[in-house]
C-alpha positions in Angstrom: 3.1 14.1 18.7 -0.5 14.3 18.4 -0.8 17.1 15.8 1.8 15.3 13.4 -0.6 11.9 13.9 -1.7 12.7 10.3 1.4 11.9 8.6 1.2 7.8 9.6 -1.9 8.0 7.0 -2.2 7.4 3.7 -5.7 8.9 2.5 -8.3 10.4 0.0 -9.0 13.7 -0.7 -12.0 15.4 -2.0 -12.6 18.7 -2.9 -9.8 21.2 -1.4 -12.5 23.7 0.9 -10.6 25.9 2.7 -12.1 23.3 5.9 -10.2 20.3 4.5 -7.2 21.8 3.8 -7.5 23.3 7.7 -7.6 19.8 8.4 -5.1 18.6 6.9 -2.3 20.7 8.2 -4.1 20.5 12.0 -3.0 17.0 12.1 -0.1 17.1 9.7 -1.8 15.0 6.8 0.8 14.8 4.1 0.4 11.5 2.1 -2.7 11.2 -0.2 -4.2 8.2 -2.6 -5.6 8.9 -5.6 -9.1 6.5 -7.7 -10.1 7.2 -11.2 -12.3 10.6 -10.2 -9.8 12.2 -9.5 -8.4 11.7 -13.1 -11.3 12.6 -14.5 -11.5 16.6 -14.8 -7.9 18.1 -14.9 -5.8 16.1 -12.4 -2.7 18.1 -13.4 -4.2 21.7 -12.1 -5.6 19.7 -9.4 -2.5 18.5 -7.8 -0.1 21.4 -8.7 -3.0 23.6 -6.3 -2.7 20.7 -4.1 0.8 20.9 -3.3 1.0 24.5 -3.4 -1.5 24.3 -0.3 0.2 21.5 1.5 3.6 20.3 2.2 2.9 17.1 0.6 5.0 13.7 0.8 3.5 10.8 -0.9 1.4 10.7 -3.6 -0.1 7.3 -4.4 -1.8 5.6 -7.2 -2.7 2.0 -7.8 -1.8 1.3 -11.3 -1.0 -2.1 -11.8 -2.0 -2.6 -15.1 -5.1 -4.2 -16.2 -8.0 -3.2 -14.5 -6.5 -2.2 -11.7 -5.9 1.0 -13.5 -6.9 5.0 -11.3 -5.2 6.7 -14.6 -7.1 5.4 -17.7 -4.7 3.8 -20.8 -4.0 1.2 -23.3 -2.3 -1.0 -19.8 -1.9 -4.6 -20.2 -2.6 -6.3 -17.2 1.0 -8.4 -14.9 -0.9 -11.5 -16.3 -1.3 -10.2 -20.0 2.5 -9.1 -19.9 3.9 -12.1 -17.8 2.7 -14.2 -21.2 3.9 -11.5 -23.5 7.1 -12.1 -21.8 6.8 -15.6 -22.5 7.2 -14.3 -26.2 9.2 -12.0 -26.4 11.5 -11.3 -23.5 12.3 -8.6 -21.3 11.9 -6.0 -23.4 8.7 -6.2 -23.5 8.2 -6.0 -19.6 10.7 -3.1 -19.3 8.5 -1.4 -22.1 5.4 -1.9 -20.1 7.0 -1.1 -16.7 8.4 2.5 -18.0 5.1 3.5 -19.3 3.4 3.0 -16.0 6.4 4.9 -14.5 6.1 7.7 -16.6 2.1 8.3 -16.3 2.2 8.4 -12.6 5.6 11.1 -13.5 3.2 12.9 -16.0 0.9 13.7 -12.5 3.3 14.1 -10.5 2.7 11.5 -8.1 5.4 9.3 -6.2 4.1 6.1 -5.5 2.8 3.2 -7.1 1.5 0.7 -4.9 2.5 -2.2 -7.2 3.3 -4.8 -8.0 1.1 -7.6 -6.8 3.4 -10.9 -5.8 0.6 -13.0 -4.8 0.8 -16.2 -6.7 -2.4 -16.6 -9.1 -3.4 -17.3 -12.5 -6.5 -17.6 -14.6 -8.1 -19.7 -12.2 -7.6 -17.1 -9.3 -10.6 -15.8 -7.7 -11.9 -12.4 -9.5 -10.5 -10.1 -7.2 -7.4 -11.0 -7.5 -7.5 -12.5 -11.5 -5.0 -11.0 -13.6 -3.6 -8.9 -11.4 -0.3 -11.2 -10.2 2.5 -12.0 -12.5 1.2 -15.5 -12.3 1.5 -19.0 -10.4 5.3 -19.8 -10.8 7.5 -18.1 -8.1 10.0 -17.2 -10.3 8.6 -15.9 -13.2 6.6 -13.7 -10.7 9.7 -12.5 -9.0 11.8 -11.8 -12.1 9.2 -9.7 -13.6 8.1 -8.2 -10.2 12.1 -7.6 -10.5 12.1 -5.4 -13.4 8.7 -3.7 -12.8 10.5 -2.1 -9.6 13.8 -1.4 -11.2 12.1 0.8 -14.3 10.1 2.5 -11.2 13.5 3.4 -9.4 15.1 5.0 -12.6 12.7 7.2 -12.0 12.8 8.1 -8.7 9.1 6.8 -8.1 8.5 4.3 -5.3 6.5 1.0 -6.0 5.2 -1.4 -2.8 5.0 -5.0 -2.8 2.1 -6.7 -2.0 -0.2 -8.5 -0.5 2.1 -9.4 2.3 2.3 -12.2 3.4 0.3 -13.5 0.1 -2.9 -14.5 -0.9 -2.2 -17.5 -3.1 -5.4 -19.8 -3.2 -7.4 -17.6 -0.9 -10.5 -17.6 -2.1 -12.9 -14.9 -0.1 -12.4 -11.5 -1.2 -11.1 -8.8 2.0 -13.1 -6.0 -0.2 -15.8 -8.0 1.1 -15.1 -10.6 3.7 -12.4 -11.3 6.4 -10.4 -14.5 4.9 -8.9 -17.6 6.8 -5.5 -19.4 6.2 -4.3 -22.4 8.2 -0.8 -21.6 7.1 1.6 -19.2 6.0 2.1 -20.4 2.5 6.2 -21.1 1.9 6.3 -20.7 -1.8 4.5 -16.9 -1.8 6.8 -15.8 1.1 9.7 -16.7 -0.8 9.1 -14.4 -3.7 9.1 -11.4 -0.6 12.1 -12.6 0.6 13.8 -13.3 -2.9 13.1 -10.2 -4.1 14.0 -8.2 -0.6 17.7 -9.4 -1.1 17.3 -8.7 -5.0 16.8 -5.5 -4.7 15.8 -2.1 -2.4 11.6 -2.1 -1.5 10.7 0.9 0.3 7.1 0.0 0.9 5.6 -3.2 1.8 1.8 -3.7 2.1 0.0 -6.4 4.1 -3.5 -7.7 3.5 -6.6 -8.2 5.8 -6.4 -12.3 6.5 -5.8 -14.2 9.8 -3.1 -17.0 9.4 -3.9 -19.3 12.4 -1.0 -20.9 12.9 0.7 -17.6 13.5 -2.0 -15.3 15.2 -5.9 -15.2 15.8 -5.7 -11.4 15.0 -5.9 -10.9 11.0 -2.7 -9.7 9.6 -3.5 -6.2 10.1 -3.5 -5.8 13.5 -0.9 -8.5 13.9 2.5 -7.3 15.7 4.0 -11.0 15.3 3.9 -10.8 11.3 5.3 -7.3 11.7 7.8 -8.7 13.5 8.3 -11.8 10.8 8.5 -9.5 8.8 11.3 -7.1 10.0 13.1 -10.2 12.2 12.9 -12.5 9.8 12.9 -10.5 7.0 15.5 -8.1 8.3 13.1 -5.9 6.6 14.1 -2.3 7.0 11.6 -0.1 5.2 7.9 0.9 5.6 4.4 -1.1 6.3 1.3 0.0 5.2 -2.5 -1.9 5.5 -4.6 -2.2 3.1 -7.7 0.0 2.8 -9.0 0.1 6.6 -12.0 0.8 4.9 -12.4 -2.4 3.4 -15.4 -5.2 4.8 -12.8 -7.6 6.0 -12.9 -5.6 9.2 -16.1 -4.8 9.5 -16.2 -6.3 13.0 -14.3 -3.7 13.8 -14.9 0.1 14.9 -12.3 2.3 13.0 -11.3 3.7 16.1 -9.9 0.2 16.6 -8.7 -0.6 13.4 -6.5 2.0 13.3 -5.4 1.5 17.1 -4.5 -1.8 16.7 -2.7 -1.5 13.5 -0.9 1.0 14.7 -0.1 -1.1 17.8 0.8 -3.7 15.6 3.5 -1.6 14.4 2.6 -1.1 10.7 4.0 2.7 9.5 1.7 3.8 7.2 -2.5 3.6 7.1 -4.8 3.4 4.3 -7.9 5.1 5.1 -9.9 6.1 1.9 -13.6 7.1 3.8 -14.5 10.8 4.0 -11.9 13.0 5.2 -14.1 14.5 7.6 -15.2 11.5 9.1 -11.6 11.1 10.6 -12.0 14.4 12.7 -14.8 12.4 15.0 -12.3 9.1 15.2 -9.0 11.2 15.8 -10.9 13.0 19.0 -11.9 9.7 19.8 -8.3 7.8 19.5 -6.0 11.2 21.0 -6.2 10.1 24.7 -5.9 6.3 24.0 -2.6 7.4 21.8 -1.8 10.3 24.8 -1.7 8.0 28.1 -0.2 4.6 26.0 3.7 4.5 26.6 4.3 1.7 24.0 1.7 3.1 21.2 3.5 6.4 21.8 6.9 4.3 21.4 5.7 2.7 17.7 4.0 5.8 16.6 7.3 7.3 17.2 9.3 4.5 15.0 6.8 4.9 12.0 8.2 8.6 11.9 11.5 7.8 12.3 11.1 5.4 9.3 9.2 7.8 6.9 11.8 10.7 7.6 14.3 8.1 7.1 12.9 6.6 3.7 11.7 10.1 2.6 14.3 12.0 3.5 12.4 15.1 5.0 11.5 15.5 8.2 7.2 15.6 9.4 
């Protein structure tokens, strides 16, 4: 189980030495995120070397429009277009959608990890301003509705988040571990809406303890995994945010990816120095080796790649 471990990561690569790509298939590392350097000299030779060395899986971008952008363009940002829509209709969000879609085609990656559902305007905090479809529940779902259809006619996966929203939070988890008294009803409701709309692969939480739910933050929280797939009846993958992030700073990375693991979330962001994981993988093996019920949910996060992927790990 151990030398697959790799594959319930989602993470950053560098350079392609001959040492990282050893590492890589050691512990079966298959899905990769790509930021703008990598765009930056020629990303197409890049990858095509890249997946001629490795039996890669997912390929990941965030491009969400805006500035939220790895692959540089003329982008309009959800908040831009949700006013554009305002306008002049659908079209005009189907036209935006597709030509996200097809850049992240045009590299060859897989994955968008968009669209942002949080509810937020112009008054929202900056790190989250202008990245959301907006305040009103329903606008943001019927245009976070046609963002993932135009990604599905072609074949490329997009991922809701930041589950289970970050409406009116105002400290940024880049930075700073923030606090919520409550689940808030009306952002929930746009994941659930849009989970019987239509077919979300790929969910992603965010680093924020609720307290009337748990005193763990999200990430390491198995009883909003379990709102989430109970509740939910939510059948597909969850991924954290950026472990990396200062939200959980408090926290070793050993742990962090321990307990969100535990927690049973499928799929880990980790975008530090690839080499850095070879010290924390020796350190996690014989927690992961001698624990029946990690062993158990590493286990399911397999079964529900293979099973959303199609191919086996």
């Amino acid at each position: 189980m151990f030398n697959k471990i790799g594959a319930l990561f989602l993470i950053k690569p560098e350079k392609l030495t001959q040492e990282e790509i050893s590492f890589y298939k050691e512990f079966g590392f298959k899905n990769f995120i790509f930021f703008k350097e990598h765009f930056e000299n020629d990303f197409k030779f890049f990858i095509s070397n890249f997946k001629e060395k490795l039996k890669t899986l997912l390929l990941a971008v965030d491009q969400e429009g805006g500035r939220v952008c790895r692959i540089e363009g003329n982008f309009l940002s959800p908040l831009e277009i949700a006013k554009k829509y305002e306008k002049e209709g659908e079209k005009s969000v189907k036209e935006w959608s597709k030509k996200i879609v097809l850049t992240l085609k045009n590299y060859q990656l897989n994955l968008n990890l968009a669209p942002c559902v949080d509810l937020a305007d112009e008054s929202a905090e900056v790190f989250l301003r202008g990245r959301t479809f907006g305040k009103n529940k329903n606008l943001v779902e019927k245009l976070a509705y046609l963002f993932i259809e135009e990604h599905k006619k072609e074949k490329i996966f997009s991922c809701l988040k930041h589950f289970p929203g970050l409406k009116d939070v105002k400290i940024d988890p880049h930075q700073k571990l923030p606090f919520k008294e409550n689940l808030d009803k009306e952002n929930l409701d746009v994941f659930f809406s849009l989970l019987e709309k239509t077919d979300v692969s790929f969910i992603m939480t965010t680093h924020i303890v609720i307290k009337e739910i748990d005193v763990k933050p999200v990430t390491f929280s198995e009883k909003i995994i379990s709102l989430l797939r109970k509740n939910f009846n939510y059948k597909g993958i969850i991924l954290t945010d950026d472990l990396s992030m200062g939200a959980l700073d408090f926290w070793e990375p050993q742990e962090r990816i321990i307990l969100s693991l535990a927690s049973g979330h499928n799929l880990i962001i980790y975008s530090e120095k690839w080499y850095n994981l070879i010290f924390i993988l020796e350190d996690i093996k014989g927690e992961i080796e001698k624990s029946l019920v990690l062993r158990e949910k590493i286990k399911k996060s397999f079964s529900a790649l293979e099973k959303i992927l199609g191919q086996s790990l």
